[in-house]
N, C-alpha and C positions, 0 to 999 in steps of 0.2 A: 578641623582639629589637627591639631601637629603636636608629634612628641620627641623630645629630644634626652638621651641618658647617656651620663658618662659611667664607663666600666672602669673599674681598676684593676688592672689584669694580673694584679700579684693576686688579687682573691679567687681567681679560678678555682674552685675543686672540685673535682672529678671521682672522687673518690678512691683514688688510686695514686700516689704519691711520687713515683715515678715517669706518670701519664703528666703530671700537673707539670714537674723538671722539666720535661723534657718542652710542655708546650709554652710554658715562660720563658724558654730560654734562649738565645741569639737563632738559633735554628730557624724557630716557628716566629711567635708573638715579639720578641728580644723589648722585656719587659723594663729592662736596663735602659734602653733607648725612648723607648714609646709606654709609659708608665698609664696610660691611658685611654681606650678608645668611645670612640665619640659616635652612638646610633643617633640617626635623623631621620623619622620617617617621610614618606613622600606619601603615603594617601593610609587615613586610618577608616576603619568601615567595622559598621556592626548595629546592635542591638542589646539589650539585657546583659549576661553575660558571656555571647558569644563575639569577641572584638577582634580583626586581625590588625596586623599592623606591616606596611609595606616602606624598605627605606635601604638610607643606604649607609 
């Protein structure tokens, strides 16, 4: 099994609104540039519902 999800990294929140500025912004994530990130796992494992998921 393989899972793949795109983020949209304007929707981050942290609960703190200033946290959220500062990590959208050219500094950290530069959401301006890269409006999206892309997980891919490499190995998922589990049971019922305890699943982890490994990627990159």
């Amino acid at each position: 099994m393989r899972v793949t999800a795109e983020i949209a990294l304007a929707s981050i929140d942290t609960g703190n609104s200033d946290r959220d500025a500062h990590t959208r912004s050219a500094e950290l994530l530069d959401v301006e540039k890269r409006p999206t990130m892309t997980f891919r796992s490499t190995r998922v494992s589990g049971e019922g519902e305890d699943w982890t998921m490994a990627g990159i």
